[in-house]
C-alpha positions as CSV (number, residue, x, y, z in Angstrom):
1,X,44.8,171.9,154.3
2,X,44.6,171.3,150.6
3,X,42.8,174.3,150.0
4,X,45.1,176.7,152.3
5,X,48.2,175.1,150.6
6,X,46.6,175.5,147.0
7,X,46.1,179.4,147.8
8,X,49.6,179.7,148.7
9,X,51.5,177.7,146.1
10,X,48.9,180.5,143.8
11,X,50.0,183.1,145.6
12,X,53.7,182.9,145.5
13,X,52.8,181.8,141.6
14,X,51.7,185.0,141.0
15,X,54.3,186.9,142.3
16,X,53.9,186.8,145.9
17,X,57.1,188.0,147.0
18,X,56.8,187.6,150.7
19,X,56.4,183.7,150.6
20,X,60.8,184.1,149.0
21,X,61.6,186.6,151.4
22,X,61.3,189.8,148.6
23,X,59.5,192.8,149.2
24,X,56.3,193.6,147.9
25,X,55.8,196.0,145.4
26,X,54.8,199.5,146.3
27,X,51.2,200.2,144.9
28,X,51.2,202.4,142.2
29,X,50.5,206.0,142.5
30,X,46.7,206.4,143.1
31,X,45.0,207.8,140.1
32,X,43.7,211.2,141.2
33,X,46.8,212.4,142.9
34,X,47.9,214.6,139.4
35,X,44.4,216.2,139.9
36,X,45.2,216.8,144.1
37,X,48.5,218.4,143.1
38,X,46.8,220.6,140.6
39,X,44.3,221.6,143.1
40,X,47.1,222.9,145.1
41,X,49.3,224.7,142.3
42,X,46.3,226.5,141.6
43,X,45.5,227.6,144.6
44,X,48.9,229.2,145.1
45,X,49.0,231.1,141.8
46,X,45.4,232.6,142.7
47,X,46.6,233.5,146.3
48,X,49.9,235.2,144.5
49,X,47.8,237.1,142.5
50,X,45.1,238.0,145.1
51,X,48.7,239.6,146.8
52,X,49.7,240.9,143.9
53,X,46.5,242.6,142.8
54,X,44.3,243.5,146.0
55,X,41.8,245.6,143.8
56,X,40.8,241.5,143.0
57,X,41.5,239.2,146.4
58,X,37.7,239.6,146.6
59,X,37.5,237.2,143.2
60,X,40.6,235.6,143.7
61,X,40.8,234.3,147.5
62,X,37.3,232.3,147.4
63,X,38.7,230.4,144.4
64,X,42.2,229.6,146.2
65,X,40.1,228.3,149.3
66,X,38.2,226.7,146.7
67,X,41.3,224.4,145.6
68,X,42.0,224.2,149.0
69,X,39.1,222.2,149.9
70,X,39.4,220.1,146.6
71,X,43.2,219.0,147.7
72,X,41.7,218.2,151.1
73,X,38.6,216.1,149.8
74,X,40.8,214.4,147.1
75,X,43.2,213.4,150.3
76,X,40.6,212.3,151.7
77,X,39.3,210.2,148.9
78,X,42.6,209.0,147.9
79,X,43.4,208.0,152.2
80,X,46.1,210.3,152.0
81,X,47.6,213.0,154.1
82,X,46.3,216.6,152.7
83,X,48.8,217.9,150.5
84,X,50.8,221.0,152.1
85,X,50.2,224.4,149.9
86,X,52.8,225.1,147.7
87,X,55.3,227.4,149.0
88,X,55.6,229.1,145.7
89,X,53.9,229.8,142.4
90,X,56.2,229.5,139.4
91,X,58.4,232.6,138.8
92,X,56.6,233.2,135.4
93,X,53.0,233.5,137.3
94,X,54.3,236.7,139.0
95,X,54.9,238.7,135.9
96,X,52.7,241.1,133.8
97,X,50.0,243.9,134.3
98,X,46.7,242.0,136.1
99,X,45.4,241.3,132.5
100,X,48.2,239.3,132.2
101,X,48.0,237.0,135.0
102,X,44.1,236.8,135.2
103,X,44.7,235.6,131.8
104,X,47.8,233.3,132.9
105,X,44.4,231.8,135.8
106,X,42.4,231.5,133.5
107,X,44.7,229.2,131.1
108,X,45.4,227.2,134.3
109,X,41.7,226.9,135.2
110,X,40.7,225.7,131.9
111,X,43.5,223.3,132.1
112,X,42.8,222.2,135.5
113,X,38.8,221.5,134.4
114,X,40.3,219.8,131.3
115,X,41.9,217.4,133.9
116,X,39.0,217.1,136.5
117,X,36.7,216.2,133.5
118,X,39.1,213.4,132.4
119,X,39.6,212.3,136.0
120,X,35.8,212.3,136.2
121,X,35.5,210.3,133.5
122,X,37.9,207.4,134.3
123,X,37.6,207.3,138.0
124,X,35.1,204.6,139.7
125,X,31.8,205.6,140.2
126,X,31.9,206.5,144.3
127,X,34.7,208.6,143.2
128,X,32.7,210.6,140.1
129,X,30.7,212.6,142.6
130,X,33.4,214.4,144.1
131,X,35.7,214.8,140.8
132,X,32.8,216.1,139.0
133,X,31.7,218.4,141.6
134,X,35.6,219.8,141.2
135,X,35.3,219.8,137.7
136,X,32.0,221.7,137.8
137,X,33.9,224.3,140.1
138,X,36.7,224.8,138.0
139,X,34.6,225.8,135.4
140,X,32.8,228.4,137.9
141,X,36.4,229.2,138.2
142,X,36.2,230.8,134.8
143,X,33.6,232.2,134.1
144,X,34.6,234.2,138.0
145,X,37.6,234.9,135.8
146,X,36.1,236.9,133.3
C-alpha cells in the first residue's frame, strides 16, 4: 500500500493531471510527421507535372508513387492514419516551360533529401532504416531528374 500510494503522490507530483481532475496534455507532434507531409507535397507537384508534361509521366509518375508509399510507411511508423494526397500543388508549381518545373522538382527533391537525411539522423534507431531508405530514394529522385 505504501508503495502504490508513494507512486501516486509521484505521479500527481509530476504533473499528473488526472489525479486534480485536469486533462492530460496532448503528446506532442511525433517527430517525423514534417517529413510524412513532405512526402505527400511532393508527390502532388510530380503528378501536376506528369499532367502537365506527358512527354515525362514516364519519369515523373514512378516518383509520385514513390512519395506515396513513403507517406504510407511513415504513417505506419508514426501509428497514424495515411495522410490523404494533397488536393493541390502550389499555384507557383504550375508555371513555366518543363525546364522550369523539372527544375522547380528538383529544388524540392533536394530539399526533401536534405530533410529525410536530418530526420535519419535524429530519429531512434528502429526508425533509421525506413528514413534512410527514403532519404536514399529522394536522392534517386534526382539524379531521375536530370
Amino acid at each position: 500500500m505504501l508503495a502504490l500510494g508513494a507512486a501516486l503522490a509521484a505521479g500527481a507530483a509530476g504533473g499528473c493531471g488526472l489525479l486534480r481532475g485536469e486533462p492530460d496534455e496532448p503528446p506532442p507532434p511525433d517527430p517525423l510527421l514534417p517529413l510524412a507531409d513532405e512526402a505527400v507535397g511532393l508527390a502532388a507537384l510530380h503528378r501536376l507535372a506528369a499532367t502537365d508534361f506527358p512527354d515525362r509521366a514516364g519519369t515523373l509518375t514512378p516518383i509520385a508513387e514513390a512519395h506515396d508509399a513513403h507517406a504510407k510507411e511513415l504513417a505506419r511508423i508514426m501509428a497514424t492514419p495515411a495522410p490523404s494526397p494533397a488536393a493541390s500543388a502550389s499555384a507557383g508549381a504550375a508555371a513555366g516551360t518543363v525546364e522550369d518545373r523539372i527544375e522547380a522538382l528538383r529544388v524540392a527533391e533536394k530539399a526533401g533529401y536534405e530533410a529525410a537525411v536530418q530526420a535519419c539522423l535524429a530519429t531512434p534507431a528502429h526508425r533509421a532504416a525506413p528514413v534512410g531508405t527514403i532519404a536514399a530514394a529522394r536522392a534517386t529522385h534526382l539524379e531521375a531528374l536530370k
